[in-house]
Each structure stands twice: as C-alpha cells, then as structure tokens.
KOLTISE-237601 format. One record per residue (C-alpha): residue in three letters; x, y, z. Coordinates in nm, 2 decimals, always signed. Example, Ala and Ser with C-alpha at 12.3 -4.5 7.8 and 13.67 -1.06 7.14 Angstrom:
2
{"ala",{+1.23,-0.45,+0.78}}
{"ser",{+1.37,-0.11,+0.71}}
***
This chain:
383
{"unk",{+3.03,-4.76,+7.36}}
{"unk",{+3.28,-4.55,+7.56}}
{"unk",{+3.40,-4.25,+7.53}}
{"unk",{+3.74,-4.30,+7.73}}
{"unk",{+4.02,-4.42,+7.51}}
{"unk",{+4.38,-4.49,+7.65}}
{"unk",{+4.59,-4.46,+7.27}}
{"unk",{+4.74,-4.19,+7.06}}
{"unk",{+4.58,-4.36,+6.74}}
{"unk",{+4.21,-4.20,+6.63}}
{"unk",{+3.99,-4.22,+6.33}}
{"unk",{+3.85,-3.85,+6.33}}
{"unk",{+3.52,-3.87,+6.15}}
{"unk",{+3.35,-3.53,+6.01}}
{"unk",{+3.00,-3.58,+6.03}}
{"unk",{+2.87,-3.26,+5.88}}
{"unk",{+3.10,-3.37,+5.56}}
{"unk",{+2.88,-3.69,+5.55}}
{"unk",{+2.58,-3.44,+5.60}}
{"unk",{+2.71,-3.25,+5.32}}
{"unk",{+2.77,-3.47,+5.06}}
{"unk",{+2.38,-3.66,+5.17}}
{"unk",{+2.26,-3.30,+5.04}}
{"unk",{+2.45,-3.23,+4.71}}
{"unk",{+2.37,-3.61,+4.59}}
{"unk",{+2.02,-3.54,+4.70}}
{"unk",{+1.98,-3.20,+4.54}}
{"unk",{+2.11,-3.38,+4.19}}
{"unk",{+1.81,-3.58,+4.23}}
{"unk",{+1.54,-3.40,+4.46}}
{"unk",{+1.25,-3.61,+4.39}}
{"unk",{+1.41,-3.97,+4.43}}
{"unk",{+1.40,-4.14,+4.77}}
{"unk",{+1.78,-4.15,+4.95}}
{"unk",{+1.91,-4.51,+5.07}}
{"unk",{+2.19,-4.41,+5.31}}
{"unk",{+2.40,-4.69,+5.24}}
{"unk",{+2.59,-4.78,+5.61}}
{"unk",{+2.69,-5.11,+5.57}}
{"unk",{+3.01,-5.26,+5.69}}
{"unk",{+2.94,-5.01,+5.98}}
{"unk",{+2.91,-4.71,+5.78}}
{"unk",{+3.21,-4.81,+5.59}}
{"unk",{+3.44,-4.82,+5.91}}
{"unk",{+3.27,-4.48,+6.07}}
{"unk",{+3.06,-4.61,+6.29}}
{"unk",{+2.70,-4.72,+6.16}}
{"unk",{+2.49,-4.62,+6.46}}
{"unk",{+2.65,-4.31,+6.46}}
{"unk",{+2.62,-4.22,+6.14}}
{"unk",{+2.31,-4.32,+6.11}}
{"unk",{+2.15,-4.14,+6.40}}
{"unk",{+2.35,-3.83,+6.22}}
{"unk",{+2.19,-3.82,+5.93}}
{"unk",{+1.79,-3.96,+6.09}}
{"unk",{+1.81,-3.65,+6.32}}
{"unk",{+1.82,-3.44,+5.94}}
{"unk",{+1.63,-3.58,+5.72}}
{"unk",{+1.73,-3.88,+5.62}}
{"unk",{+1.44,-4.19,+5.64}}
{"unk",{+1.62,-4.51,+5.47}}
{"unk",{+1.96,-4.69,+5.53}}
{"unk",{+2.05,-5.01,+5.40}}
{"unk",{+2.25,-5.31,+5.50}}
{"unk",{+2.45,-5.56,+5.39}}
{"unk",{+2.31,-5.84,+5.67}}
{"unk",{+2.01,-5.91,+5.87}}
{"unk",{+2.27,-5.85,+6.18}}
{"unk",{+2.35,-5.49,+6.09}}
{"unk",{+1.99,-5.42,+6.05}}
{"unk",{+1.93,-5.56,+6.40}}
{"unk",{+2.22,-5.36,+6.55}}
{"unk",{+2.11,-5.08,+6.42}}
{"unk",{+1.72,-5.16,+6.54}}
{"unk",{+1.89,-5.18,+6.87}}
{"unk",{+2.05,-4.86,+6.90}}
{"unk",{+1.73,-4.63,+6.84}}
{"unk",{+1.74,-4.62,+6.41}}
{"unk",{+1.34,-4.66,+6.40}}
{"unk",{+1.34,-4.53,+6.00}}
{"unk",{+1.32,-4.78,+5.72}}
{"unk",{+1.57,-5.02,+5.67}}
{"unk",{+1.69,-5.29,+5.37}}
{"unk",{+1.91,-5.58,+5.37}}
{"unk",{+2.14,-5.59,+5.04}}
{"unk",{+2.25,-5.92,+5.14}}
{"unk",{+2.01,-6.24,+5.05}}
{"unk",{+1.98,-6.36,+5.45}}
{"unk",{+1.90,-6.72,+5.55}}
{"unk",{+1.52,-6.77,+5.45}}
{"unk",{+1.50,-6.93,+5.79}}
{"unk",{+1.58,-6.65,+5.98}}
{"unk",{+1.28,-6.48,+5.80}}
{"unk",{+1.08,-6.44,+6.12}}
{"unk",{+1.38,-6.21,+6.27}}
{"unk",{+1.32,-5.97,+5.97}}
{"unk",{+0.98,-5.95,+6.01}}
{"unk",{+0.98,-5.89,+6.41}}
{"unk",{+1.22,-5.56,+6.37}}
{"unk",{+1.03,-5.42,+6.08}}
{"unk",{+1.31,-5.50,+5.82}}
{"unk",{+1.24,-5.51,+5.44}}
{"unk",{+1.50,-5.78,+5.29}}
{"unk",{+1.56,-5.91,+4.93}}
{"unk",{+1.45,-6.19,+4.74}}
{"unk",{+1.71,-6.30,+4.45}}
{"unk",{+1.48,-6.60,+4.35}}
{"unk",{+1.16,-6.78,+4.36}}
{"unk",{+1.33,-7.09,+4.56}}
{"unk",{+1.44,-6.85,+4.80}}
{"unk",{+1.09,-6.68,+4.85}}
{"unk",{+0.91,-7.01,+4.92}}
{"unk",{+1.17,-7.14,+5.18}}
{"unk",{+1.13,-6.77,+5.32}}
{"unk",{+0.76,-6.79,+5.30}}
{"unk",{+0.75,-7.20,+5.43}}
{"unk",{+0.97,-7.05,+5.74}}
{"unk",{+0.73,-6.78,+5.88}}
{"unk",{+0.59,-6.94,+6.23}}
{"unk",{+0.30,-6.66,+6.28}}
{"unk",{+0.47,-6.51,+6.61}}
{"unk",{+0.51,-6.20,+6.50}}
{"unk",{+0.17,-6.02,+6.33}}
{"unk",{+0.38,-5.79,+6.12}}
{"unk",{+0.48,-5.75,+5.76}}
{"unk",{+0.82,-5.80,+5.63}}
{"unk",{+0.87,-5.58,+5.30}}
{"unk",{+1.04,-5.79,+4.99}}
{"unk",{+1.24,-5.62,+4.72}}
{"unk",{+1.33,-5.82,+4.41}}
{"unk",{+1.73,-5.87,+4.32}}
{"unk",{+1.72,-5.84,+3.96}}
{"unk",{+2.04,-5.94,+3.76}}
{"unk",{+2.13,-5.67,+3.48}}
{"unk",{+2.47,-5.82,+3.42}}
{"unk",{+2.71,-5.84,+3.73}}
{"unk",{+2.58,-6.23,+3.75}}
{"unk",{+2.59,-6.21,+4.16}}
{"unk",{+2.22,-6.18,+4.27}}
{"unk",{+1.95,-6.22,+4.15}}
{"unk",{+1.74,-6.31,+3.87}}
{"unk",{+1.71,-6.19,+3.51}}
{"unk",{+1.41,-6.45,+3.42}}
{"unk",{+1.08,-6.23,+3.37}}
{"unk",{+0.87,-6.50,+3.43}}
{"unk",{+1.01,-6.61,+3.74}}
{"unk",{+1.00,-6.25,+3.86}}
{"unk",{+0.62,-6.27,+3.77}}
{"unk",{+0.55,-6.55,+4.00}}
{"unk",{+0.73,-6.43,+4.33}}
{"unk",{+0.54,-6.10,+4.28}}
{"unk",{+0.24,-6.34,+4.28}}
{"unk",{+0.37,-6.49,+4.57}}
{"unk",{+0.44,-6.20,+4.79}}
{"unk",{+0.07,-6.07,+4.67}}
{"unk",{-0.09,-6.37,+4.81}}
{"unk",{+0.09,-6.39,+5.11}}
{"unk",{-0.01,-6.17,+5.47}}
{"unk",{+0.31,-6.14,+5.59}}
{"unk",{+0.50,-6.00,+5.28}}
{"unk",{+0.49,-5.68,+5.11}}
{"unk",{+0.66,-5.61,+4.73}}
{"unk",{+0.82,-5.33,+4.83}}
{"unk",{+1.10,-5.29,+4.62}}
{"unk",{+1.27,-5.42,+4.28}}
{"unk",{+1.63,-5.30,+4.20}}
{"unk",{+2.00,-5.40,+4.05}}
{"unk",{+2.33,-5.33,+4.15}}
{"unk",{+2.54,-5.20,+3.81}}
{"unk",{+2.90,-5.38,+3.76}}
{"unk",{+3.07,-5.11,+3.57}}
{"unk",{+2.92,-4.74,+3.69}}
{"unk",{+3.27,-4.60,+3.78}}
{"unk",{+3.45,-4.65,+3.44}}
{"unk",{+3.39,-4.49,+3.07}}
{"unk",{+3.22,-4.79,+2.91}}
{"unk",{+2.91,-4.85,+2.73}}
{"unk",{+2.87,-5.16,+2.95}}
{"unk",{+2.72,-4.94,+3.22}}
{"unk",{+2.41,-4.88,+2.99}}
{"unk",{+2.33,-5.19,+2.83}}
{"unk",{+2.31,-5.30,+3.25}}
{"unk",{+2.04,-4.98,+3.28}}
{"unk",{+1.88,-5.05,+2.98}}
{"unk",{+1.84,-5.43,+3.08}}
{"unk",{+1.75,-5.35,+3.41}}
{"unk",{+1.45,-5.12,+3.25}}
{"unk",{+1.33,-5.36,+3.04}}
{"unk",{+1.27,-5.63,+3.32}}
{"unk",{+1.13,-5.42,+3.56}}
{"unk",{+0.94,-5.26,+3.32}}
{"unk",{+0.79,-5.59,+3.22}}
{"unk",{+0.64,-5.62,+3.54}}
{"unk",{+0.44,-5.48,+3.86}}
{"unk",{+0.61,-5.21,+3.92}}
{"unk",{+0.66,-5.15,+4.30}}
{"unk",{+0.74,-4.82,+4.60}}
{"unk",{+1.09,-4.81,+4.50}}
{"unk",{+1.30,-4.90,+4.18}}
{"unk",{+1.68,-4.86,+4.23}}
{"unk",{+1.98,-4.92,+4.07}}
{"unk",{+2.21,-4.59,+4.09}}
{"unk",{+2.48,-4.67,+4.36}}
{"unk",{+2.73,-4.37,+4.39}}
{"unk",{+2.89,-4.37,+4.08}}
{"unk",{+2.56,-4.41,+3.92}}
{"unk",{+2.39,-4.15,+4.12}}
{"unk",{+2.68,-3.93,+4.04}}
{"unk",{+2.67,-3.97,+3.66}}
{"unk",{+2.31,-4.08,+3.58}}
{"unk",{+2.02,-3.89,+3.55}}
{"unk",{+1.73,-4.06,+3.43}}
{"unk",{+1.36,-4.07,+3.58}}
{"unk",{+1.32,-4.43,+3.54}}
{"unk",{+1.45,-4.48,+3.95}}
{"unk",{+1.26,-4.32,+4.19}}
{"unk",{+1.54,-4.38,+4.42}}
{"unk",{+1.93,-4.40,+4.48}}
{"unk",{+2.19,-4.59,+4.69}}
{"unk",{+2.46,-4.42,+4.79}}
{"unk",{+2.78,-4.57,+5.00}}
{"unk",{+3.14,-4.48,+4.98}}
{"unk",{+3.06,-4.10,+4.78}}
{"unk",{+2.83,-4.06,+5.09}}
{"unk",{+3.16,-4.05,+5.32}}
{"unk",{+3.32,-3.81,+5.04}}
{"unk",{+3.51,-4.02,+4.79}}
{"unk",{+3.47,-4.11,+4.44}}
{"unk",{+3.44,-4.42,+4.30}}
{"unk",{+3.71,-4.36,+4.07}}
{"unk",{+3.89,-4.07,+3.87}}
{"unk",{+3.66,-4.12,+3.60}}
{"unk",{+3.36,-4.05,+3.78}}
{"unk",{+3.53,-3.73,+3.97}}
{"unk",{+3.64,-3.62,+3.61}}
{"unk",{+3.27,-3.59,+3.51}}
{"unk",{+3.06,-3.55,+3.86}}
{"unk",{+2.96,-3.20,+3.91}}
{"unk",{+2.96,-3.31,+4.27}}
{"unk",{+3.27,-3.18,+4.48}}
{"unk",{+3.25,-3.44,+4.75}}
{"unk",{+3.42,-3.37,+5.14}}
{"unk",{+3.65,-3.66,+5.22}}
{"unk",{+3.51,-3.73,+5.60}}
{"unk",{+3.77,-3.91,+5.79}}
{"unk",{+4.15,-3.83,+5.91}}
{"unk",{+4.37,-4.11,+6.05}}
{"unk",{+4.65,-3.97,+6.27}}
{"unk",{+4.84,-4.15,+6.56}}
{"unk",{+5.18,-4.02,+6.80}}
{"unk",{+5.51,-4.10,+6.81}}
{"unk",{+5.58,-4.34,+7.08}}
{"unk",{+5.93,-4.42,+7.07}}
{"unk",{+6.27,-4.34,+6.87}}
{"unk",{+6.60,-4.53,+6.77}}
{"unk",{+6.93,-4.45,+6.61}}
{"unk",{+7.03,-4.66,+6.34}}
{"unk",{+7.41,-4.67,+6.23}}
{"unk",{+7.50,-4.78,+5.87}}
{"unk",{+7.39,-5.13,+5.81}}
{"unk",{+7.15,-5.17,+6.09}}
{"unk",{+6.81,-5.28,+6.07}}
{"unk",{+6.48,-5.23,+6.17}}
{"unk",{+6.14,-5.40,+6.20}}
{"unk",{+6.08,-5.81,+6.12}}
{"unk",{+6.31,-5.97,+5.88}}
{"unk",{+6.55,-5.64,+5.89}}
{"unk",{+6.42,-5.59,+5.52}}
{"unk",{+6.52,-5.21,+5.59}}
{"unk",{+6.88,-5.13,+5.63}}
{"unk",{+7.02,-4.82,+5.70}}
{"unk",{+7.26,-4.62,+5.47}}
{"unk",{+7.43,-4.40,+5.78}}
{"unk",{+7.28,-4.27,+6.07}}
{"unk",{+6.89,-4.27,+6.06}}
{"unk",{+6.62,-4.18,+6.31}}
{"unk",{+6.38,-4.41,+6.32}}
{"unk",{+6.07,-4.35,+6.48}}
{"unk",{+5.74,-4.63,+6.63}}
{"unk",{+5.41,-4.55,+6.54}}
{"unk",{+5.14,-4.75,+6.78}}
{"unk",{+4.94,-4.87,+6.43}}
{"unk",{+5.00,-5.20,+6.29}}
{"unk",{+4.79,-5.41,+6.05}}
{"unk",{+4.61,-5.52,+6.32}}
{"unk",{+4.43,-5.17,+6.32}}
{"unk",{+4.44,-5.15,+5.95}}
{"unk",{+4.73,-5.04,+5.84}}
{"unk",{+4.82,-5.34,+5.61}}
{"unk",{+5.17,-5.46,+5.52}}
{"unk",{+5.14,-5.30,+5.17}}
{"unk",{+5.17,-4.96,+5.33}}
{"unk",{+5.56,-5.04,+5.36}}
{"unk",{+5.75,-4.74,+5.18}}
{"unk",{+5.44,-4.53,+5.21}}
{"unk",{+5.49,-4.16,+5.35}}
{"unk",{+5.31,-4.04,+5.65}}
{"unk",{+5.32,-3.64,+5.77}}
{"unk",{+5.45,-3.48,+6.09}}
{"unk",{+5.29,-3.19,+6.19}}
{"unk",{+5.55,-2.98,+6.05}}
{"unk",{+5.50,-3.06,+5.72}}
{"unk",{+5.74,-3.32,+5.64}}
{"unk",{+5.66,-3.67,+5.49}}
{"unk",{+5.84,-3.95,+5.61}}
{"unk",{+5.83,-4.32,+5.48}}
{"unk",{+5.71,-4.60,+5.66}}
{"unk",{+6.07,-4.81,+5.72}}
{"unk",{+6.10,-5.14,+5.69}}
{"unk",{+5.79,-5.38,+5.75}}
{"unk",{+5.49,-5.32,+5.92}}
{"unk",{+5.35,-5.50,+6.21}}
{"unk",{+5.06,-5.58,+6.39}}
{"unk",{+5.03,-5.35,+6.63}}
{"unk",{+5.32,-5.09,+6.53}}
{"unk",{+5.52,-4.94,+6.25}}
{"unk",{+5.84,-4.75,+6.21}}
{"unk",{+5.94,-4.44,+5.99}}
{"unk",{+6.25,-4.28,+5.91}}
{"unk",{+6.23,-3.94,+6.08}}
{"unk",{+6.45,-3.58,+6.05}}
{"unk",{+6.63,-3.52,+6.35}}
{"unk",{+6.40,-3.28,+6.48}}
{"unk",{+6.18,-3.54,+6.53}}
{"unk",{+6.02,-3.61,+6.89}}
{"unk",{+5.84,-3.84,+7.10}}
{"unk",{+5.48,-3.76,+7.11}}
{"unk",{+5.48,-3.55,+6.76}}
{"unk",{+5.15,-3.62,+6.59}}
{"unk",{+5.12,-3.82,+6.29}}
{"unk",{+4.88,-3.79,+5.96}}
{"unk",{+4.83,-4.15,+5.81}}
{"unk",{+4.57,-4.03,+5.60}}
{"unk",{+4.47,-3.71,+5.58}}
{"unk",{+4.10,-3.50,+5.51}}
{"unk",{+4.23,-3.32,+5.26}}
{"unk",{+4.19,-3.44,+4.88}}
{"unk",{+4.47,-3.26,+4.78}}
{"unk",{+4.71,-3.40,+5.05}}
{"unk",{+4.99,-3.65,+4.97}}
{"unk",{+4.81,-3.82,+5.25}}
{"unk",{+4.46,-3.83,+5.08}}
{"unk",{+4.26,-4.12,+5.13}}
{"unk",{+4.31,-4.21,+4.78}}
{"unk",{+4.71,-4.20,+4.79}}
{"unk",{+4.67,-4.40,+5.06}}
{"unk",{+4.48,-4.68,+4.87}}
{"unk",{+4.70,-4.69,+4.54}}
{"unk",{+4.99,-4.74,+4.74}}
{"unk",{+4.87,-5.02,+4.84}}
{"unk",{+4.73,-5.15,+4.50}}
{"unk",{+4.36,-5.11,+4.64}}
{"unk",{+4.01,-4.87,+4.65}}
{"unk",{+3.87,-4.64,+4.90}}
{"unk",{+3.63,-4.91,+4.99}}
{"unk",{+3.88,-5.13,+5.09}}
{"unk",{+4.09,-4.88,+5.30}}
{"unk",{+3.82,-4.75,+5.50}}
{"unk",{+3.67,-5.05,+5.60}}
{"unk",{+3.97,-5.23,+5.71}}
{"unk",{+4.00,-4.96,+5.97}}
{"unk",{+4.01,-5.15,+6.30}}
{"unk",{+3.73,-5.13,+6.54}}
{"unk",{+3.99,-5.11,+6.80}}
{"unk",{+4.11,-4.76,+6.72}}
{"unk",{+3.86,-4.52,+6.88}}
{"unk",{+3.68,-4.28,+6.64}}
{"unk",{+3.62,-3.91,+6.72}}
{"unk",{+3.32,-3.75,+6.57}}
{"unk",{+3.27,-3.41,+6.51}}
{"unk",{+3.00,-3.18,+6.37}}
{"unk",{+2.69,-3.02,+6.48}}
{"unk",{+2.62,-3.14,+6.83}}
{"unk",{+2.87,-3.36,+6.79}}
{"unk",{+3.29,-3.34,+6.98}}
{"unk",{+3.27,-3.73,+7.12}}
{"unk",{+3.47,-4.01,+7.10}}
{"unk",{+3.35,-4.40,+7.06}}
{"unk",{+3.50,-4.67,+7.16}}
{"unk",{+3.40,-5.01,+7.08}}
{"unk",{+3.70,-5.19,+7.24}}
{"unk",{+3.59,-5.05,+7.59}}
{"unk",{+3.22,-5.06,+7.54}}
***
C-alpha cells in the first residue's frame, strides 16, 4: 500500500493503544490463550497492520471472519496461527489447508462435504474447531451426539486436526441472566465430549466480565481497539480501555448564507440570517453516513459545530463561527472518551454501535499509524 495520500481526510490509528488494551485483557486472564480478533480488516484499522503490530509483541493467534481475510493476511507475512469465524465453502477446503488455516465446522453435513472435497495436493493438515450453538441460533450445533461423530470424523481423517470447540454468547454486553444459562449450556456440551487445544467463548464483553477457568482462551474484537461493548460492561470492567482511532479532515471551502437560503441536496437546511457554512471533503462514501446530519464536529479551537443540512457522498457542510477558515482542521471523531466527539457519541447519534461506526470507515481515506516504530501512512486507494 502507499504511503502518499493527496486528501485532508485521515483515520489516525494509535497502535500502542491497541497494544495496550491486548495487555490489560491479557493480564485479567494470564494463563488463557489471546485470539486477536482482526476481522473486517481489524475493524476498519487496517488488518495487516495491525496484525503485524501486535505478532512483533507477543501476540500468536488472530482470527477471521473469511477464508479471504486469512489468505490476505497469509500474504502479507502473518505466519502465526490463524481461525476462520465464518463457516467457508467446504469446497474451498483445500485453500485452507494449503496456507495453514484452522477453520470451523458448524455441522456434521458440512464436515463430510469438507472432508469429500480434499484433492490430496497439499500434504498438510487443516485444524477444525467445532461451532457449538449455546443460544444465539446462528452457527452451529447444540446436538451432543452429532458433535460426537464429527470428532470421530476429524480423528479418522489425515488431513484434519480437532483443534478447537467454542461458542459465540448473544447477550455478554447487557445485565441479564441470559448470558449464563448460554455459558452454562455451552459447558455442558463441550464438557460432554473430547475436549480439544482450545475452548472459547468469551468475546470482549465476556472477557471483560467473566472469569471462569472453564476457557482456556479468549476472543477479543472491538475492546481490543479500546471500546466497550456497551455502558453496562464499562460500568463493571475494571478495564480502562484506550479508544485507538481519531477521524479528522480540513476545511476545503466556505459560503455565506442569507436568511432563507439553503444548502446541501434537497435544501433541507435553511438559514435563519447570515450563516457561514463551511465543506468538509467526507461524505458517506467514506463513512460518514447520512444519519450524521445535525451531528457536531470540533474546530481546533474548541468549538463544536453541526453538520448542516444533508450529507453527501463525498462531502458535508457545517455551520461555522465567523472566525472560521479554509484549511482549519476538523475532529469527526475524536481519541478521547470524554470528548463530545467520542467514538461512542458518534455512534448514538446515529442510532448505531462502535462496531458499526468503525467499520464503515472507508478504505479510501488513508490511515496514519502511530506508535512504537511506527509514524506511516497507508493507502489502499493508491496501492
């Protein structure tokens, strides 16, 4: 990817926050294996990246959503151990086992098409972890007996490994009892069968709030980059998690409204008196979605200003004091939990999570990173 850019719009990234918050999760549970979850490319950080960050201390397994991220990142130098969260075509077995990917089997019917598909090219095994379903109903299997049999499957077959049995909880990040009746069912059917290397369930709210030797290893996502799940898990975790990423872009132009006039599509914003109005080179097209209408961005100098009118694809306006300038820098969303720019003001404006706000980020805008041998920019656009 290149490091030359030719915009005013950049996601800064923090990579010793990400390091950070990888040690205080680990040092809540110091003899369970870390997943580094960098799916959905790292959250919209940059997965080979971030990845590489955290290899080069410590860190030995990431996981993935598809058999193309693991790939990607196989490409780009990640030689530690990787897992695909995502069930992938049981055709395209043979891809997982030539770049040393473990992957995971939700059902019986999916192992045998996965086992029928392996063509011998690749002498190599391909590690299996079992889906279990302990409630959410999305993968997986609950049936004990069925569970049984693939184990018996993967045991009698050269290429595959049982690596791995875990869960995935539905309600970790609120105050309800629904979270352990999941665990406990979880516990009872993997405890009713060969138990494997790894048994996982804890994403980041449950690593956050659970402590329990059952696991011998955690998946962490979104807390990883330095947000909670939800208030109720900040409330309780005696974590104090380093948001990672800034969002700031430039004024590029200015316009005077008079009294009545409009601005952006539809006119939807009209002005009461003069107004300064100034363009912001971010649109939805970068990830700034529509919602973020009437949301207030910061100048430099402190003061918030709403974003006017509708937003577009490629730019947005914002009503601006009259000290306002061309080329004054502009906080979308800010590092700072406390900010009225915080990721997670950000989000409830827009009726939405973390999750959902970081990874809509654009891989057009360029991303800075910065850190311990780190002060470079990436950009996929120009790669």
């Amino acid at each position: 990817m290149s490091e030359k850019y030719y915009r005013h719009t950049l996601v800064d990234v923090d990579l010793e926050a990400v390091h950070e918050n990888y040690r205080m999760i680990q040092d809540l549970h110091p003899d369970k294996t870390f997943i580094a979850v960098v799916k959905a490319n790292a959250y919209g950080l940059g997965s080979v990246t971030v990845a590489g960050h955290l290899a080069a201390r410590g860190v030995g397994f990431f996981a993935v959503a598809t058999l193309d991220e693991a790939i990607e990142l196989r490409m780009h130098g990640i030689r530690e151990k990787l897992l695909v969260l995502g069930v992938i075509p049981p055709e395209n077995i043979n891809k997982a086992i030539q770049h040393r990917v473990a992957v995971t089997a939700p059902s019986l019917e999916w192992l045998e098409k996965a086992e029928s598909s392996i063509d011998g090219r690749y002498d190599k095994e391909v590690w299996i972890h079992i889906k279990v379903n302990s409630g959410m109903n999305r993968l997986g299997t609950s049936d004990v007996g069925e569970i049984s049999r693939m184990i018996e499957g993967i045991d009698s077959n050269e290429h595959f490994v049982y690596e791995g049995i875990y869960s995935h909880f539905s309600s970790a990040d609120i105050d309800s009892d629904v979270n352990g009746r999941e665990y406990d069912e979880f516990k009872r059917i993997a405890g009713a069968v060969e138990r494997p290397q790894y048994v996982h369930i804890q994403n980041s709210a449950g690593s956050l709030r659970i402590k329990d030797d059952f696991c011998n290893a955690v998946r962490v996502g979104i807390s990883l980059y330095g947000y909670y799940t939800s208030e109720y898990i900040e409330s309780i975790s005696e974590v104090k998690l380093k948001p990672s990423v800034m969002l700031t872009t430039k004024v590029m132009d200015m316009h005077i409204l008079t009294e009545g006039e409009g601005v952006s599509y539809g006119l939807a914003h009209r002005a009461r008196g003069r107004e300064k109005i100034a363009t912001l080179p971010i649109g939805y097209a970068d990830g700034l979605l529509r919602r973020q209408s009437g949301y207030e961005v910061r100048l430099e100098d402190g003061t918030n200003c709403p974003i006017t009118g509708r937003v577009c694809m490629d730019s947005a306006m914002i009503s601006v004091p009259e000290s306002a300038e061309i080329g004054d820098r502009v906080i979308i969303i800010d590092q700072d939990r406390e900010s009225d720019q915080s990721m997670e003001k950000y989000s409830v404006h827009s009726d939405t999570i973390s999750y959902e706000s970081l990874t809509a980020l654009s891989r057009r805008i360029p991303r800075i990173y910065r850190g311990e041998n780190a002060g470079f920019v990436h950009n996929e656009v120009l790669k």
